[in-house]
LOMILO-356521 format. One record per residue (C-alpha): residue number from 1; residue in one letter; x, y negated, z negated. Coordinates in Angstrom, 3 decimals, padded with zeros to 6 digits. Example, Ala and Ser with C-alpha at 12.3 -4.5 7.8 and 13.67 -1.06 7.14 Angstrom:
 pos code       px       py       pz
   1    A  012.300  004.500 -007.800
   2    S  013.670  001.060 -007.140
! end
This chain:
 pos code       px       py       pz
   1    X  000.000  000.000  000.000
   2    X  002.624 -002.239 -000.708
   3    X  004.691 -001.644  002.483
   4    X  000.739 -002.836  004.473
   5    X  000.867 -006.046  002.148
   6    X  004.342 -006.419  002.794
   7    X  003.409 -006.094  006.870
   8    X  000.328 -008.461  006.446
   9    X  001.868 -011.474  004.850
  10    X  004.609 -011.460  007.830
  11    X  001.489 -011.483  010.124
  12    X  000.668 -014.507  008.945
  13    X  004.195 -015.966  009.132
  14    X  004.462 -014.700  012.770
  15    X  001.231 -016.358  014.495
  16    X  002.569 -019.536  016.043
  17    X  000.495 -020.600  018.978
  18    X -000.675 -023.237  020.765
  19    X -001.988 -026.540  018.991
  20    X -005.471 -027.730  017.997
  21    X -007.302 -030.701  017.244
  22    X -010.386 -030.378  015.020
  23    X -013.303 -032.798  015.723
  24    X -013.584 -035.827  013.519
  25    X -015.659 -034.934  010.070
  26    X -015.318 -036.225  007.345
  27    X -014.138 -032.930  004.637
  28    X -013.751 -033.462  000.385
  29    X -010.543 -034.306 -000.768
  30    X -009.882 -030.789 -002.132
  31    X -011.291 -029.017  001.748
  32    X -008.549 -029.080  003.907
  33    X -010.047 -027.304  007.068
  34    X -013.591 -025.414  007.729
  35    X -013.027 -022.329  010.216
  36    X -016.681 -021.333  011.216
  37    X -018.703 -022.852  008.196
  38    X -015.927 -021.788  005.597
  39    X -014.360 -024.594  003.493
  40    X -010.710 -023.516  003.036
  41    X -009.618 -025.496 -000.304
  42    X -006.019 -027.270 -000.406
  43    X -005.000 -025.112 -003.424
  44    X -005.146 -021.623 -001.180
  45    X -003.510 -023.827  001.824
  46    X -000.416 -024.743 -000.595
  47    X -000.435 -021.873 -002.564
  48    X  000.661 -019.607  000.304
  49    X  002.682 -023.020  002.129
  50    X  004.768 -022.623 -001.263
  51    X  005.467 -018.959 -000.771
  52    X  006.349 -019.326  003.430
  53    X  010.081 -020.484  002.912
  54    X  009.851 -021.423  006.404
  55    X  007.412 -024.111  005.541
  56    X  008.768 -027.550  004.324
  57    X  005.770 -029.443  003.227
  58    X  008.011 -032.691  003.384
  59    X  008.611 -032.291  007.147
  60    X  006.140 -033.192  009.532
  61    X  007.079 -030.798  012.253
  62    X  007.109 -028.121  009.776
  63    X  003.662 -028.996  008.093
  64    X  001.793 -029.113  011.971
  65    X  003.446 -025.860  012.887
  66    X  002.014 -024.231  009.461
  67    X -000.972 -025.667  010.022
  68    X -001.694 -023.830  013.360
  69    X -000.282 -020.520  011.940
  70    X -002.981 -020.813  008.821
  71    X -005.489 -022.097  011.172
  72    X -004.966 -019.023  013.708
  73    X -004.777 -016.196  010.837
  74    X -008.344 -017.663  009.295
  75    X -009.551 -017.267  012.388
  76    X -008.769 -013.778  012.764
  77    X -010.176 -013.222  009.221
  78    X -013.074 -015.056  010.202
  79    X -013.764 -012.688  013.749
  80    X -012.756 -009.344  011.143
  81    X -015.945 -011.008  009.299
  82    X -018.395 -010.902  012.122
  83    X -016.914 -007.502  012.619
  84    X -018.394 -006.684  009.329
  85    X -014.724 -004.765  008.407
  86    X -014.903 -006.165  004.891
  87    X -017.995 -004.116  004.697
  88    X -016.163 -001.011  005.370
  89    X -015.463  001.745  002.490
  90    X -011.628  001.720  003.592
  91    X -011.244 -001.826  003.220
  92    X -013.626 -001.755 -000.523
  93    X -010.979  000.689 -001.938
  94    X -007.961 -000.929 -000.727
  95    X -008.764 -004.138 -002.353
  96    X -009.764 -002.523 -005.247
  97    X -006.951 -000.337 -005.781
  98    X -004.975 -003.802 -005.655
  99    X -007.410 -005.179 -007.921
 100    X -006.613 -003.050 -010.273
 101    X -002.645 -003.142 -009.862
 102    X -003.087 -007.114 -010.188
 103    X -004.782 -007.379 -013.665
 104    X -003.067 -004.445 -014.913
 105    X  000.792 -006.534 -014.236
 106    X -001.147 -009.785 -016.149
 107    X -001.993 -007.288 -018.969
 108    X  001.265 -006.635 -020.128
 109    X  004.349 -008.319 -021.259
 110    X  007.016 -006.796 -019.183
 111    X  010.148 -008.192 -020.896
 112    X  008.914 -007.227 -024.402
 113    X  008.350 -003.587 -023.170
 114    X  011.761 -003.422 -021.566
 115    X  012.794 -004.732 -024.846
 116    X  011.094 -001.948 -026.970
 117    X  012.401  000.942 -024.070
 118    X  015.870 -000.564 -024.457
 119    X  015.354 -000.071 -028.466
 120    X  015.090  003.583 -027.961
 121    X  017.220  003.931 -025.304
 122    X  020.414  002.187 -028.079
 123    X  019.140  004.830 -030.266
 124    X  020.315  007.806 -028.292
 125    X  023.697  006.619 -028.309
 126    X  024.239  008.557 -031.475
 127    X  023.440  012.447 -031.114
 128    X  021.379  013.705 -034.861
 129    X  022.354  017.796 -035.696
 130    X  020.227  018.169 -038.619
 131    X  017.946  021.144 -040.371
 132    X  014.795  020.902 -041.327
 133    X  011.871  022.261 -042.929
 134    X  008.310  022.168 -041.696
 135    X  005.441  023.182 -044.234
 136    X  002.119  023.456 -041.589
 137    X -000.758  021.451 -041.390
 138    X -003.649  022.797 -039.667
 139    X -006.376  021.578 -037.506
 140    X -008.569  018.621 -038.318
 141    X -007.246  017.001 -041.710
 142    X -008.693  014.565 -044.467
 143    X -006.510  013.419 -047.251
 144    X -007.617  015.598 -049.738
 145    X -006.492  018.630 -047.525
 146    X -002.954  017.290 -047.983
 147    X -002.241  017.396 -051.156
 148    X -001.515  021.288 -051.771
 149    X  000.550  020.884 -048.437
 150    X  002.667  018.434 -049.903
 151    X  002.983  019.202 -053.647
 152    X  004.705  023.103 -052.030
 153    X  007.109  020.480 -050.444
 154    X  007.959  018.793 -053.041
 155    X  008.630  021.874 -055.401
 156    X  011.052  022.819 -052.255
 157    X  012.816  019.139 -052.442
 158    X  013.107  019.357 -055.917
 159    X  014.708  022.840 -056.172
 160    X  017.358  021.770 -053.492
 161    X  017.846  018.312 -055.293
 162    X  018.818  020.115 -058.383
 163    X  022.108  021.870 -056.148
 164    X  020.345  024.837 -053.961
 165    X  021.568  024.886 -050.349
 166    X  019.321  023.358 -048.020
 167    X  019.830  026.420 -045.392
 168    X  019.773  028.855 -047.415
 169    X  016.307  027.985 -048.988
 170    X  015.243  027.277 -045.489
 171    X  015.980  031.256 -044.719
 172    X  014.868  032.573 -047.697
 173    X  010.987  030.893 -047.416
 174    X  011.017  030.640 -043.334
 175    X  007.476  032.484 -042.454
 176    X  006.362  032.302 -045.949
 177    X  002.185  030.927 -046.571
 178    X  000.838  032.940 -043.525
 179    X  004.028  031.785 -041.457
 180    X  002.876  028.037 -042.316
 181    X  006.685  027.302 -043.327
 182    X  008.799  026.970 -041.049
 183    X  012.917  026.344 -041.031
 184    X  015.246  025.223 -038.315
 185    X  018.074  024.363 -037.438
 186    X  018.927  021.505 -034.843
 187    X  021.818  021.244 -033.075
 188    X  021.266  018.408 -030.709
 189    X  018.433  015.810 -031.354
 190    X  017.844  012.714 -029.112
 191    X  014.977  010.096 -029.046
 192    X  011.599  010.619 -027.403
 193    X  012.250  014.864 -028.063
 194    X  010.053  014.926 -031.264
 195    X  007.146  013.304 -033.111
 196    X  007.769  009.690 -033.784
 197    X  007.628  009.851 -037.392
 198    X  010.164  012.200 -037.605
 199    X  012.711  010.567 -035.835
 200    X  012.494  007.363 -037.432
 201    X  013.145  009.210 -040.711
 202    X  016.327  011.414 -039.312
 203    X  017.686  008.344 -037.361
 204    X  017.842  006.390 -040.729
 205    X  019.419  008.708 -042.722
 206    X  023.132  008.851 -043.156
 207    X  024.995  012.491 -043.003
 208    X  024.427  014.846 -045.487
 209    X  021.273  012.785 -047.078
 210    X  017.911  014.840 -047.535
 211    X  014.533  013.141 -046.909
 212    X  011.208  013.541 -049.519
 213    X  008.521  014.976 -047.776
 214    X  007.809  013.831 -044.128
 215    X  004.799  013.361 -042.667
 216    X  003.814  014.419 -039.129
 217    X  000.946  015.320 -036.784
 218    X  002.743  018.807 -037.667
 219    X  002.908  018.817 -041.622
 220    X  005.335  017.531 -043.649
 221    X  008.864  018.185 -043.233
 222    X  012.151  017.984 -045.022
 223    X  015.150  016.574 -043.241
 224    X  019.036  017.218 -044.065
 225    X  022.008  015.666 -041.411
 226    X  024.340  017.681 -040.902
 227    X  026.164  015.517 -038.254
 228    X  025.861  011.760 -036.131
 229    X  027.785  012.136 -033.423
 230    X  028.389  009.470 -029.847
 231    X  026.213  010.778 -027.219
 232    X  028.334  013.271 -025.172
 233    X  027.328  011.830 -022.010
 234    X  026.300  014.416 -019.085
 235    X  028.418  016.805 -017.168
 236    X  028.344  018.854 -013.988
 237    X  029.292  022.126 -014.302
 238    X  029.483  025.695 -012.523
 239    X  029.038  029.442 -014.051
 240    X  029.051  032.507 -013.548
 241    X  026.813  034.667 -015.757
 242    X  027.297  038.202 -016.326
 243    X  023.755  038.879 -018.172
 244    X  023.060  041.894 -020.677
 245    X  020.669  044.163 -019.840
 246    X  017.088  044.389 -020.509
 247    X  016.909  046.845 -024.013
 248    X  020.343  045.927 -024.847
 249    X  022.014  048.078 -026.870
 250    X  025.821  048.062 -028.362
 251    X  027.008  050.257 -025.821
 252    X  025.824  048.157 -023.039
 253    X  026.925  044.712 -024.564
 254    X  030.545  046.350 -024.886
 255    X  030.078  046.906 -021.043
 256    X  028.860  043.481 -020.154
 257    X  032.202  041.771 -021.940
 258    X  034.264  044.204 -019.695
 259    X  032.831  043.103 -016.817
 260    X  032.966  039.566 -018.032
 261    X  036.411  039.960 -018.677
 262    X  037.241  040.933 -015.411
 263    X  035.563  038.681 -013.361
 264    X  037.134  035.938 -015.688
 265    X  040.897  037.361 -014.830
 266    X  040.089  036.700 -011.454
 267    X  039.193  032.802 -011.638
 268    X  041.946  032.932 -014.217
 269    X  044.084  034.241 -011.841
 270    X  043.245  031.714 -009.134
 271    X  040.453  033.277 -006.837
 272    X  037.741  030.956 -005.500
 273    X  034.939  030.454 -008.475
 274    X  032.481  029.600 -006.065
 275    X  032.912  032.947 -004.300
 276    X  032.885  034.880 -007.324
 277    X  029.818  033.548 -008.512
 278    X  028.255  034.517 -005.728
 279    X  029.265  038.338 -005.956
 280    X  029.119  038.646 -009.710
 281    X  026.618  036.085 -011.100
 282    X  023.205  037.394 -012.160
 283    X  022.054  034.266 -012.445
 284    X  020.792  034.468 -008.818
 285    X  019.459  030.652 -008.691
 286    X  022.580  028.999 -009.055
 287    X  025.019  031.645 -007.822
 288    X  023.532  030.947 -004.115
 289    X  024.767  027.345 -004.870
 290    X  028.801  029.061 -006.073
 291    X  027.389  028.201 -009.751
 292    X  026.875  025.144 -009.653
 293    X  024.026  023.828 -011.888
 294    X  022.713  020.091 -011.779
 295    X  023.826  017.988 -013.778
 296    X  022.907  017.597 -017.092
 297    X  023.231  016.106 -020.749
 298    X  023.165  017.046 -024.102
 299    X  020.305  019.318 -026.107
 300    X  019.531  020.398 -022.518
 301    X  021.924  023.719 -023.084
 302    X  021.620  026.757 -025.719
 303    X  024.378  025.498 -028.426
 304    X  027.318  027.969 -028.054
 305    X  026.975  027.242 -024.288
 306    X  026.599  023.122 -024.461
 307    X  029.647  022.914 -026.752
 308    X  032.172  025.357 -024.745
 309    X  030.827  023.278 -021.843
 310    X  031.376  019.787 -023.292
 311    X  034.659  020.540 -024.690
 312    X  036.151  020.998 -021.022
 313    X  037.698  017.634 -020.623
 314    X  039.433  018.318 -016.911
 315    X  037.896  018.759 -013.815
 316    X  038.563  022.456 -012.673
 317    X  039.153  023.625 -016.096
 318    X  037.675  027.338 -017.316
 319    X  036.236  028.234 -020.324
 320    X  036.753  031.210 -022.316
 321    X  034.316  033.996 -022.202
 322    X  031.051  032.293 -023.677
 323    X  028.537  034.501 -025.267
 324    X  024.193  033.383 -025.024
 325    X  021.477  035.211 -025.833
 326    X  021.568  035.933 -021.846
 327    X  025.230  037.343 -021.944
 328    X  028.881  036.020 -021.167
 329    X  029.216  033.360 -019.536
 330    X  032.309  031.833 -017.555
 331    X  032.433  027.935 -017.209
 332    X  033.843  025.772 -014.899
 333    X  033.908  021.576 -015.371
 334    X  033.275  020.019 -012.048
 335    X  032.987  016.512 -013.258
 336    X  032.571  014.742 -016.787
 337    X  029.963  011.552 -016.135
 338    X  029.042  008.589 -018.647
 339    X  025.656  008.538 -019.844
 340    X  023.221  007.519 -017.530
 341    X  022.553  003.582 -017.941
 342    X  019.629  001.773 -019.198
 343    X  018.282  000.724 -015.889
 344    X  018.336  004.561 -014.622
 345    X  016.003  005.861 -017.646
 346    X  014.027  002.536 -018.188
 347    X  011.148  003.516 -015.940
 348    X  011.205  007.312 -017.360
 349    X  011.096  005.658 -020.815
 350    X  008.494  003.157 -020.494
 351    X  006.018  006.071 -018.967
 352    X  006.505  008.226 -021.900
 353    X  006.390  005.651 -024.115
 354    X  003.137  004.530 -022.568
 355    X  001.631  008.022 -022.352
 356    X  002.153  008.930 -025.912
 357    X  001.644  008.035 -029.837
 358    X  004.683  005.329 -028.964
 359    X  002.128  003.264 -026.261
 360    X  001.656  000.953 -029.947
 361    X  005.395 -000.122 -030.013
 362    X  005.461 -000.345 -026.283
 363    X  002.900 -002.758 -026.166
 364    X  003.301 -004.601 -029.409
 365    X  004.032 -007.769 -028.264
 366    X  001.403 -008.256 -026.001
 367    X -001.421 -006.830 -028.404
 368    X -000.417 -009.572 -031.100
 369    X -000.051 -012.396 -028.167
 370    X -003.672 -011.532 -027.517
 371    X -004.687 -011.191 -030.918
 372    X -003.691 -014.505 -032.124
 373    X -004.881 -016.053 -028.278
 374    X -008.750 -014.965 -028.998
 375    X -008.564 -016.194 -032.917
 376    X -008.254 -012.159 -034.442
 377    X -009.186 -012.105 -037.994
 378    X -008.907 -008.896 -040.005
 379    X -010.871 -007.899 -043.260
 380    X -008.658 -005.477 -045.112
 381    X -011.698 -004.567 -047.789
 382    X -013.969 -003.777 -045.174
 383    X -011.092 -001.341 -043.596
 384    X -010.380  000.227 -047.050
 385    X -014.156  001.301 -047.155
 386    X -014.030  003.241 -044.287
 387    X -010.200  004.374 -044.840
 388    X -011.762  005.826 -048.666
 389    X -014.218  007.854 -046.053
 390    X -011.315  009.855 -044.622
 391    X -010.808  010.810 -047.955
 392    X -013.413  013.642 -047.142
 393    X -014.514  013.318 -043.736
 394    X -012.703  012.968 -040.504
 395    X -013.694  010.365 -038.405
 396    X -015.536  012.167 -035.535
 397    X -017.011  014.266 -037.868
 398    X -020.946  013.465 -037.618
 399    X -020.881  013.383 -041.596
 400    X -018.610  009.817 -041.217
 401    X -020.543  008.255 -038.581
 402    X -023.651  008.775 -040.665
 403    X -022.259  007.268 -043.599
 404    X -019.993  004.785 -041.528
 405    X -022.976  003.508 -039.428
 406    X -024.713  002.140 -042.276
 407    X -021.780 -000.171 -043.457
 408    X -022.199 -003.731 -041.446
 409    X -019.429 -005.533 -043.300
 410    X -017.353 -007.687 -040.910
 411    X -014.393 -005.666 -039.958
 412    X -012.737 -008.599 -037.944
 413    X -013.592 -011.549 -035.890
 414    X -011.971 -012.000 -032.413
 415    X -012.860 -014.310 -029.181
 416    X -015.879 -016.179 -031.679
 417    X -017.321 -012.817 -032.562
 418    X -017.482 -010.854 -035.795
 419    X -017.091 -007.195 -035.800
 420    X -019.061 -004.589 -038.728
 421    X -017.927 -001.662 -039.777
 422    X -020.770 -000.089 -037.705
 423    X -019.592 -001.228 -034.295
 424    X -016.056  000.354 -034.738
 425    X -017.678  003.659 -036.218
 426    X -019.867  004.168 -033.227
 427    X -016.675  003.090 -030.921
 428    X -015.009  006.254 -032.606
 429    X -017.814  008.490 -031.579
 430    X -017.584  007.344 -027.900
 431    X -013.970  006.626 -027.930
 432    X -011.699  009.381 -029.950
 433    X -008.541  008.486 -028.100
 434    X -005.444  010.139 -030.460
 435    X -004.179  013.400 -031.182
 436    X -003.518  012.696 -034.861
 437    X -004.793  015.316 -036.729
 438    X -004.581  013.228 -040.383
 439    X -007.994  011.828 -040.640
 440    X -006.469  008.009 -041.712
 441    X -003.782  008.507 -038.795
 442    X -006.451  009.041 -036.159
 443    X -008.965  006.431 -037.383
 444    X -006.119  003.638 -037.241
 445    X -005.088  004.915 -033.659
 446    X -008.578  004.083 -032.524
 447    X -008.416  001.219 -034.467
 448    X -005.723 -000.299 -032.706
 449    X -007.024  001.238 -029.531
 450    X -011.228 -000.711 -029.814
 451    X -009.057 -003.735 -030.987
 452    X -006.997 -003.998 -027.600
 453    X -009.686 -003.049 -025.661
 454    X -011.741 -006.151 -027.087
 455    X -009.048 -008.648 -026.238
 456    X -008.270 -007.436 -022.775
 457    X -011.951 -006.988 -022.039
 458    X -011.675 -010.963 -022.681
 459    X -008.207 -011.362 -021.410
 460    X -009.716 -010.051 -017.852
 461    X -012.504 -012.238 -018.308
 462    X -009.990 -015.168 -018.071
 463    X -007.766 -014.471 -015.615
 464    X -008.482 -016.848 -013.158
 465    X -009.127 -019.487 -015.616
 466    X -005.429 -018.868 -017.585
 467    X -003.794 -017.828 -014.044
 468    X -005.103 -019.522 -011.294
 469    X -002.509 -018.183 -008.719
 470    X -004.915 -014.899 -009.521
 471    X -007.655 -015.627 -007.356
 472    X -005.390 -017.062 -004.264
 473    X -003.899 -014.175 -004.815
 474    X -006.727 -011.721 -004.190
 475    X -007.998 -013.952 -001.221
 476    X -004.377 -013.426  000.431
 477    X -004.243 -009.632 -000.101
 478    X -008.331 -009.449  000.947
 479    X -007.625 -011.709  004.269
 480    X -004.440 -009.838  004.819
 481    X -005.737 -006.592  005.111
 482    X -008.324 -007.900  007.472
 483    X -005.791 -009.585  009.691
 484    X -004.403 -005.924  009.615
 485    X -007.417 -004.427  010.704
 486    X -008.376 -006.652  013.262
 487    X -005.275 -007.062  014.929
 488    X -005.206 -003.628  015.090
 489    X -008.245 -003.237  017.004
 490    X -007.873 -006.219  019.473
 491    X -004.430 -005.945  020.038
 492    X -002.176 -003.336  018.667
 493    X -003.501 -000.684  020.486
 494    X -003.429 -001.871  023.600
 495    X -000.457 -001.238  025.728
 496    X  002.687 -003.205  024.368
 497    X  003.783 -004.770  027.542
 498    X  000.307 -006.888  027.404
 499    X  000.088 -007.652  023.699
 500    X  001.733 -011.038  024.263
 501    X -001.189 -012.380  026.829
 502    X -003.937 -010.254  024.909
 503    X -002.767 -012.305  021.824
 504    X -002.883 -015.785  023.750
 505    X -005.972 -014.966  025.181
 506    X -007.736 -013.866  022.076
 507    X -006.498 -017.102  020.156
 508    X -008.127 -018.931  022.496
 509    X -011.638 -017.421  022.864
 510    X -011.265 -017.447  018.580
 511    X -011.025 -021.266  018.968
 512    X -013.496 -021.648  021.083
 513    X -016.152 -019.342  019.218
 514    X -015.849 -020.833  015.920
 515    X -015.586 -024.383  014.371
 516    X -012.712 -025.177  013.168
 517    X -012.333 -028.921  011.404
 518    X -009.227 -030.094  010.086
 519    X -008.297 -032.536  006.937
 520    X -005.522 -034.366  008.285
 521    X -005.638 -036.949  005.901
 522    X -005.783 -034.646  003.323
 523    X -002.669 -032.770  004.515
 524    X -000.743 -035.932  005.430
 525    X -001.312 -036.519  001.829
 526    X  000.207 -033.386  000.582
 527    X  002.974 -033.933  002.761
 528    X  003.804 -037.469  000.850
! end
């Protein structure tokens, strides 16, 4: 779509033809032509002047030669009219697909969410190893359904406060309460690769520090670093794999590192790796390709295999035999690369951020801007009455919205209108938008969620009032795909060797079948 735009506007720039001169009529100061009945105003005729860098508005030449081009492409717009091709389903979704891409770039603040993307990107320039230990919460959850949940924590945080090893318990109750606890260890943790809450916590702590109980959408977790380490970077390796067996027994395994061995004497020894990955390799994907893999960073790798493969520092170099849960493998660095930078993963990171429980942080900045824009007011009591509700009942429950719908204090006031509890109950029933499963989590998602959806509701209501350029705007995209369309029909499709007298000839009949007056005092004007 953008490419057609793109295409359109140089139409417009392109379709210099012969002069005009309107009949005298006397136009408003802010009409500066009519083409058949239409008053074009002076704001639309400057606004796209401005954006022509071929146009000097100073320069008389300049301004008559612009004002045959505009006159022409109205004209064109005017006979795609009569054509009826703005009536057209095509031409209906097209605009409104753009419609939609136009508000949604005013509804945003695209410096503050490069800003927040560039926060998390910093914070994966330090690599987290950590353990941790996750005691389950299941399904739907009110506050009161918490508390056993995190009192069993707690008894674990305390015992391992008093000296016990954090791993070891870990082991010892792993699978424990109807395999609701759950330990692991980490060796590689980056931002946007777990729940939000979590890695604020383990991104705050220093090494060997242990967090109180966690909360999560998961449960609640404790946390121990074990290691912060400079991100690694990414690599591009090769490998040969020499896999165990299906049913692997000793026997087998003790014939899988003889083969290993072998084949690793012969790189060792100078043959080509590529070619030996390609008679020996079972991993069949990447032996096709002599090993290679693409390239990749770290936590992307099973651990014994990331670290033998990180430690390579020379291009060329071999690893030792390295042994995976899928059998011995034989390494070879191709090339060691920087991280990728910010401008590479921005995009990546913005969509995640925007798809996910981070979308608040993301848009932040905006949200408030609104907020205080439209006069936002919020009543904390009124929120604590329906926060004490999730004490028992979560909030699309139909016991809540039965209690909830009865309770009309204001909740907030925003754009001149107050809010009651009421409103934002019944906006939960239609509107459950999170994945929270704590009943006070999810009811301040949708919060924020009917909230922004008030003030950009309003926001849209005032774009062309706050951003004039938006409505000259729409008329240029709408008139440009009707140039498109009707150029296409008259003259692009006709054979190219008489396009250039079709075009001259179809100016001409377009002047002569509609009315075209001209403001020349008015533009002479604009050029002072």
């Amino acid at each position: 779509m953008v490419k057609e735009f793109l295409m359109k506007k140089l139409l417009v720039l392109s379709l210099i033809f012969a002069c005009y001169t309107g009949k005298a009529q006397t136009l408003p100061d802010s009409v500066v032509m009519t083409i058949a009945g239409k008053q074009i105003p002076l704001s639309e005729f400057v606004f796209i002047a401005e954006k022509n860098k071929e146009v000097d508005l100073s320069d008389s030449k300049s301004v008559k030669a612009y004002v045959e081009l505009f006159k022409n492409f109205k004209l064109k717009v005017a006979e795609a009219e009569d054509l009826e091709l703005d009536k057209t389903d095509a031409f209906k979704e097209e605009l409104d697909g753009y419609r939609t891409q136009l508000i949604a770039s005013y509804l945003s603040d695209k410096d503050a969410e490069e800003a927040a993307a560039r926060e998390v990107y910093n914070r994966g320039n330090e690599e987290l190893e950590l353990s941790h230990i996750l005691f389950r919460l299941k399904g739907n959850i009110v506050s009161k359904d918490t508390v056993d949940v995190y009192n069993k924590a707690l008894q674990v945080y305390n015992r391992i406060s008093k000296g016990e090893d954090f791993d070891v318990v870990g082991k010892e109750i792993n699978g424990q309460e109807n395999d609701n606890i759950h330990y692991e260890y980490v060796h590689c943790l980056l931002p946007m690769q777990t729940l939000k809450a979590f890695e604020n916590v383990a991104y705050s702590m220093p090494v060997g520090a242990i967090s109180r109980p966690v909360r999560t959408n998961m449960g609640f977790h404790l946390i121990k670093i074990h290691n912060r380490r400079a991100n690694r970077g990414r690599i591009h390796i090769a490998h040969i794999l020499i896999a165990f067996p299906k049913d692997t027994v000793a026997n087998s395994q003790s014939e899988v590192l003889a083969r290993a061995q072998e084949v690793y004497q012969k790189a060792k020894n100078g043959a080509d790796f590529a070619e030996l990955a390609k008679q020996y390799s079972d991993d069949t994907a990447s032996a096709q390709k002599g090993g290679e893999l693409p390239i990749t960073g770290p936590g992307e790798m099973v651990d014994s295999f990331e670290d033998a493969a990180f430690a390579l520092t020379t291009p060329g170099q071999l690893s030792g035999l390295v042994k995976t849960p899928f059998g011995y493998h034989i390494i070879k660095l191709i090339e060691k690369l920087d991280r990728s930078p910010f401008e590479a993963e921005k995009k990546k990171l913005v969509r995640a951020m925007g798809q996910g429980e981070r979308n608040f942080e993301l848009y932040k900045v905006f949200d408030d801007r609104m907020k205080k824009e439209y006069g936002y007011v919020f009543y904390p009591e009124a929120y604590a009455e329906l926060q004490a509700l999730c004490n028992d009942h979560f909030p699309t429950d139909a016991s809540f919205y039965e209690k909830a719908k009865q309770m009309n204090k204001t909740l907030f006031h925003v754009n001149g209108i107050d809010f009651p509890q009421s409103e934002f109950a019944y906006y939960i029933q239609r509107c459950p938008f999170s994945t929270k499963i704590y009943a006070g989590d999810f009811m301040q998602d949708v919060y924020n969620l009917f909230v922004r959806d008030i003030v950009t509701t309003a926001e849209r209501g005032n774009l062309s009032l706050k951003h004039p350029e938006f409505d000259h705007l729409m008329q240029e995209y709408r008139d440009g795909i009707l140039l498109f369309d009707v150029s296409n029909r008259e003259i692009w499709t006709k054979p190219v060797n008489e396009q250039k007298m079709l075009e001259k000839q179809w100016i001409k009949s377009l002047n002569e079948k509609y009315p075209v007056v001209i403001n020349w005092k008015l533009i002479n004007k604009v050029k002072k």
